[in-house]
C-alpha positions as CSV (number, residue, x, y, z in Angstrom):
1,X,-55.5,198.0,-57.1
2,X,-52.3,198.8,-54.9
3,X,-51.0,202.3,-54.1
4,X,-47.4,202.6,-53.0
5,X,-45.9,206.3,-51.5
6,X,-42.5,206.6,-50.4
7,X,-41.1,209.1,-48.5
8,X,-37.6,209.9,-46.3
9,X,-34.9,210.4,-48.9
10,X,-32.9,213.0,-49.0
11,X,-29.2,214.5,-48.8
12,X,-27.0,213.0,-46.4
13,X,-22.8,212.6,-45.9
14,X,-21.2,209.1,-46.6
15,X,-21.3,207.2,-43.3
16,X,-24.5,209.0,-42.6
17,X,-28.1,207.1,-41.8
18,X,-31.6,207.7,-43.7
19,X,-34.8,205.2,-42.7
20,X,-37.1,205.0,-46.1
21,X,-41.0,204.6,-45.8
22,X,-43.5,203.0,-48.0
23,X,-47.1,202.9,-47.5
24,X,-49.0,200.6,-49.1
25,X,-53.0,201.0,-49.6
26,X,-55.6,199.6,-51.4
27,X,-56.0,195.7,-51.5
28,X,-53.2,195.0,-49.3
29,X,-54.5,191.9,-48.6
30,X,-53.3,190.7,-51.7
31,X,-50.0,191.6,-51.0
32,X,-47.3,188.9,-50.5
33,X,-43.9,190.2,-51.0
34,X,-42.4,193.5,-50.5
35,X,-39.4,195.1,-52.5
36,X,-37.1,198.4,-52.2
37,X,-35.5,198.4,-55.2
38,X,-32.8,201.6,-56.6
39,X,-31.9,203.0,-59.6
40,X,-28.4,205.4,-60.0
41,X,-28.1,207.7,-63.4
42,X,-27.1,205.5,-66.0
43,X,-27.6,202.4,-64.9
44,X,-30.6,199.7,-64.5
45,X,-32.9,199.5,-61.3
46,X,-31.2,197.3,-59.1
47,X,-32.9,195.2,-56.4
48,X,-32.0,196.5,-52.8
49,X,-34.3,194.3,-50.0
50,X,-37.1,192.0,-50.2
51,X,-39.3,191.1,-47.3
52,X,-41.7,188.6,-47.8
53,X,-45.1,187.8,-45.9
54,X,-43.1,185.6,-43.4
55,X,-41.0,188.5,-42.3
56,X,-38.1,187.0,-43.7
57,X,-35.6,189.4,-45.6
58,X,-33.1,188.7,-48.4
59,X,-30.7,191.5,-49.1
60,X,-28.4,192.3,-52.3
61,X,-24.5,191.8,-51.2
62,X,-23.8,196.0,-51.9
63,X,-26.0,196.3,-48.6
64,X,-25.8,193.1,-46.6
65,X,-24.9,194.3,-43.2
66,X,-25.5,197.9,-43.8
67,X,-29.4,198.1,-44.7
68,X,-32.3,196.7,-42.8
69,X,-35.8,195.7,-44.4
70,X,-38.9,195.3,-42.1
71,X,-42.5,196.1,-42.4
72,X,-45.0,196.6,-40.2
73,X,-48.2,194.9,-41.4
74,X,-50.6,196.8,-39.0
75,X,-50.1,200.2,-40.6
76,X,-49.1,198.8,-44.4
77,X,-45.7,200.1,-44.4
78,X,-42.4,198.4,-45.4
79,X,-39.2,200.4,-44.0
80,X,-35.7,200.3,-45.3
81,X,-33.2,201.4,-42.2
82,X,-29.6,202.6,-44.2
83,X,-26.8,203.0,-41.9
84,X,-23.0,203.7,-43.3
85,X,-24.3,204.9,-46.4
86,X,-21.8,205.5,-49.1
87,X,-21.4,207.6,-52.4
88,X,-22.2,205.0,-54.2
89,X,-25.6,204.5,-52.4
90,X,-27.1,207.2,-54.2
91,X,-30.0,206.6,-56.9
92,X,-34.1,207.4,-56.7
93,X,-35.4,204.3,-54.7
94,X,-38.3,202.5,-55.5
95,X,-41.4,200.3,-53.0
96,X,-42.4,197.6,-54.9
97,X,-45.2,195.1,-54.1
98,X,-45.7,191.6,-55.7
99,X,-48.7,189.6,-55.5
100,X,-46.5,186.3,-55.2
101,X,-42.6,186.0,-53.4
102,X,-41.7,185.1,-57.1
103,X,-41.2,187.1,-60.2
104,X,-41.1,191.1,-60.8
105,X,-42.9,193.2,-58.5
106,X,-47.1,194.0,-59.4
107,X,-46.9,197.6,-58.1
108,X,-44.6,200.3,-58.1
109,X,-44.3,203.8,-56.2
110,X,-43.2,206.7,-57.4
111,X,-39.4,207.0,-55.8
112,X,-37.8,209.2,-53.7
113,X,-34.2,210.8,-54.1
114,X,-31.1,208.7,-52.0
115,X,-27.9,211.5,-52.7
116,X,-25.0,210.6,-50.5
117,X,-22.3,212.9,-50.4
118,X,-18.6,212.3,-50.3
């Protein structure tokens, strides 16, 4: 089994920075891929960045060249650095793990609150 515990959201002005955290523990081992993913009132959970086990990162275009994915495999903890944040950034934000870099993620934490304000 996989825990995931995010933390570092928060309330912040547009153009503002936050840096997320997820710890992963448990059998980390298994763990290939990891996931921030959001989700704003109203809407659908949206995937944000994906990091696989090679380090390399794919990004959703609402965030390419804004956000940056990395994880530091040592401790078991996947960061996502947001710079220029907008309004429209904000929605709870989710660590996701996946056993495999295909498909929906295995694991899920519990979110933390992203509110950007205008």
């Amino acid at each position: 089994q996989v825990q995931l515990v995010e933390s570092g959201g928060g309330l912040v002005p547009a153009g503002g920075s936050l840096r997320l955290a997820c710890v992963v523990s448990g059998s980390t081992s298994s763990i290939n891929t990891l996931d921030w993913y959001r989700q704003a009132p109203g809407k659908q959970r949206e995937m944000v960045a994906t990091i696989y086990r090679s380090g390399n990162p794919r990004y959703a275009d609402a965030v390419k060249g804004r956000f940056t994915i990395s994880r530091d495999n040592a401790n078991s903890t996947v960061y996502l650095q947001m710079d220029s944040l907008k309004p429209e950034d904000t929605a709870v934000y989710y660590c996701g793990a996946r056993k495999y870099p295909w498909g929906a993620s295995d694991y899920w934490g519990q979110g933390t609150q992203v509110t950007v304000s205008s």
